[in-house]
N, C-alpha and C positions, 0 to 999 in steps of 0.2 A: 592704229590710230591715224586719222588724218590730220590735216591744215586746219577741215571745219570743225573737225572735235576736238582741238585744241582751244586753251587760253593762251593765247601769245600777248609777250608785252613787247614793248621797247622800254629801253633803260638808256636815257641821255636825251638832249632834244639840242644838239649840236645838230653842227652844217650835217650830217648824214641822219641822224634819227630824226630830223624835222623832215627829212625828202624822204625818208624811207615811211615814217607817215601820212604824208601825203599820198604816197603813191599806194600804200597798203588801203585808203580808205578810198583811193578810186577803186579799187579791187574790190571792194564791200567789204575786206577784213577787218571786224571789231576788233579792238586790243585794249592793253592796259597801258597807260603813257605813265613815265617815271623819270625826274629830275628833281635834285635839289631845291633848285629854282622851280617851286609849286607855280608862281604866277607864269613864266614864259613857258611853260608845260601847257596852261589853259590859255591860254595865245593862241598856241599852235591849236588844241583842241578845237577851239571856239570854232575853226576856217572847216574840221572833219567831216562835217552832220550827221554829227552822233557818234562815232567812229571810235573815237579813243576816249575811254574814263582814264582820268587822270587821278592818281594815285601815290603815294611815299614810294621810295626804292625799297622801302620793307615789305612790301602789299607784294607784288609780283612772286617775290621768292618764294610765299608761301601759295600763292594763285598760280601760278603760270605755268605751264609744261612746256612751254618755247620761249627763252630769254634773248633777245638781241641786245646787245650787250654794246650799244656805241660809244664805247670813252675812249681816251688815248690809255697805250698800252700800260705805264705804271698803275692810272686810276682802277684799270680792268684787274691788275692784280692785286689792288688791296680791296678792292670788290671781291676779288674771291678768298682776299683772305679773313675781309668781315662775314662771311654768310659760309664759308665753307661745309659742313654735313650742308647745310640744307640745300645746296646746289643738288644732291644725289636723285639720281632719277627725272632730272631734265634735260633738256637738250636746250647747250650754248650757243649764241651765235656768234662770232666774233669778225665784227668787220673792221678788227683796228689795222692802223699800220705802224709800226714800230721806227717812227722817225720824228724826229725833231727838227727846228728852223736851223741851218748851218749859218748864220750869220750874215750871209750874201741873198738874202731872200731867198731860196730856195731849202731841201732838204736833205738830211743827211740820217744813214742809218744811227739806231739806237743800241742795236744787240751785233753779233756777230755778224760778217757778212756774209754765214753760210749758215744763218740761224732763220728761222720764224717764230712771227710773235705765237703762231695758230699751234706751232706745237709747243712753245715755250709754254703759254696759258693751258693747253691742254695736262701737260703735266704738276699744275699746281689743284688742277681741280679733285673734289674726291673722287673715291669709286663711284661709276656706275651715274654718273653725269657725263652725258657726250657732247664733247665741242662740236661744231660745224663752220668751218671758215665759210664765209660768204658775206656779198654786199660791199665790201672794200676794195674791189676792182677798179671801180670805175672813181670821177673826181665828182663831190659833190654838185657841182652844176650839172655834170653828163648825167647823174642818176635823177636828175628829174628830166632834162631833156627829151633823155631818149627811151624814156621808159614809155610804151604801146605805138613804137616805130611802127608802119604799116609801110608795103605787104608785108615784111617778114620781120619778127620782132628781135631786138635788140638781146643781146647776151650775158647774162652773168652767171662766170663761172664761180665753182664752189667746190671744196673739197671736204670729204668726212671721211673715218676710219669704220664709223657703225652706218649699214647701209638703212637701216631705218631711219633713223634722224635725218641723216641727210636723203629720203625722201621728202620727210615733211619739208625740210626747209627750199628744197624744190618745188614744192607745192606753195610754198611763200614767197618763191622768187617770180612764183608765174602771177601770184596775188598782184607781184608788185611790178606788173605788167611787160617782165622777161623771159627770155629762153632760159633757161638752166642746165648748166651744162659741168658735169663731172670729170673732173682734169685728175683724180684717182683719190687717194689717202692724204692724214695729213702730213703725212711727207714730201705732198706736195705743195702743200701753203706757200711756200715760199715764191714761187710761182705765179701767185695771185695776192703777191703784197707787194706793194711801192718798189718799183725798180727790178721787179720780175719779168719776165720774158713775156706773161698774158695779162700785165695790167695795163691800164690808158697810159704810167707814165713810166713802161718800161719796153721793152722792143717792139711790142704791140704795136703800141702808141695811139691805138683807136678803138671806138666800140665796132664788136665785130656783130655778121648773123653768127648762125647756126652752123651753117654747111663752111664759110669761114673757120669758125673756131672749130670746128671738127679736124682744121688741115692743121692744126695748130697743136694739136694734144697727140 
């Protein structure tokens, strides 16, 4: 299966699922759009042309073979814990980061400091549903900025344990006008969440290319 013979949705229309559709409908990518808030779902829609049908968070689960999954990390896991069998046989995306405001305007981890939310959420899911971290690299302003950087395009890394899923979502990271770059399993999430060594706001510190992030992994 590819990216085109998928039905992909988004699920949230926060700061990252509002940029990651945008940038998915310059791509030509149809999808399904999914939020609580039906009215700021056909908002965003309206700007797609034609790009995203806007639909309930129940429509996707039973439609979709590719779930990007934008919420913060607790909502992501009572999300899997309202739909759980029927998660089986998709492939999740999960761009959260497991952090909260620390009271000083900035933020502070949620989970352990040797923990990831990509594998935390990966072990609540059932069998036979596979996570894909991806998309939460970068800071929601950078993921529109510098998505179809020219000459050489801008990067987001992504880790999977099943190498098929995270083809397609490769093929959805190039939709959404970047390089895609495989940093290994999700053992390595941790890595490409908030305050890891390959995100914008951890040793990194910037959107890399290609031949970059290659010196990097």
């Amino acid at each position: 299966m590819t990216i085109s013979d998928s039905t992909v949705a988004i699920i949230g229309t926060g700061n990252i699922g509002s940029r990651l559709a945008a940038n998915f409908a310059v791509g030509g990518q149809d999808f399904l759009l999914a939020d609580r808030d039906q009215d700021a779902a056909r908002k965003i829609a309206s700007g797609l042309d034609g790009h995203a049908e806007v639909v309930s968070i129940d429509e996707p689960v039973g439609r979709a073979d590719v779930l990007v999954v934008c919420l913060w990390m607790d909502a992501f896991e009572q999300f899997i814990t309202q739909y759980g069998a029927r998660l089986a046989g998709k492939v999740i995306v999960d761009p959260s980061n497991p952090v909260g405001p620390d009271g000083q305007g900035g933020y502070h981890k949620v989970i352990g400091e040797q923990e990831s939310s990509g594998q935390i959420l990966a072990g609540l899911l059932p069998a036979g549903a596979r996570l894909v971290k991806a998309f939460g690299t970068l800071s929601a302003p950078t993921l529109s900025s510098a998505a179809r950087r020219e000459p050489e395009q801008a990067v987001q890394f992504y880790a999977a344990d099943d190498a098929a899923a995270g083809d397609l979502v490769a093929d959805l990271i190039r939709v959404g006008g970047y390089e895609p770059v495989r940093v290994g399993g999700l053992d390595q999430s941790i890595r490409i969440e908030m305050f890891g060594d390959l995100h914008e706001y951890g040793a990194l510190g910037r959107v890399v290319t290609k031949s970059e992030a290659l010196k990097q992994i």
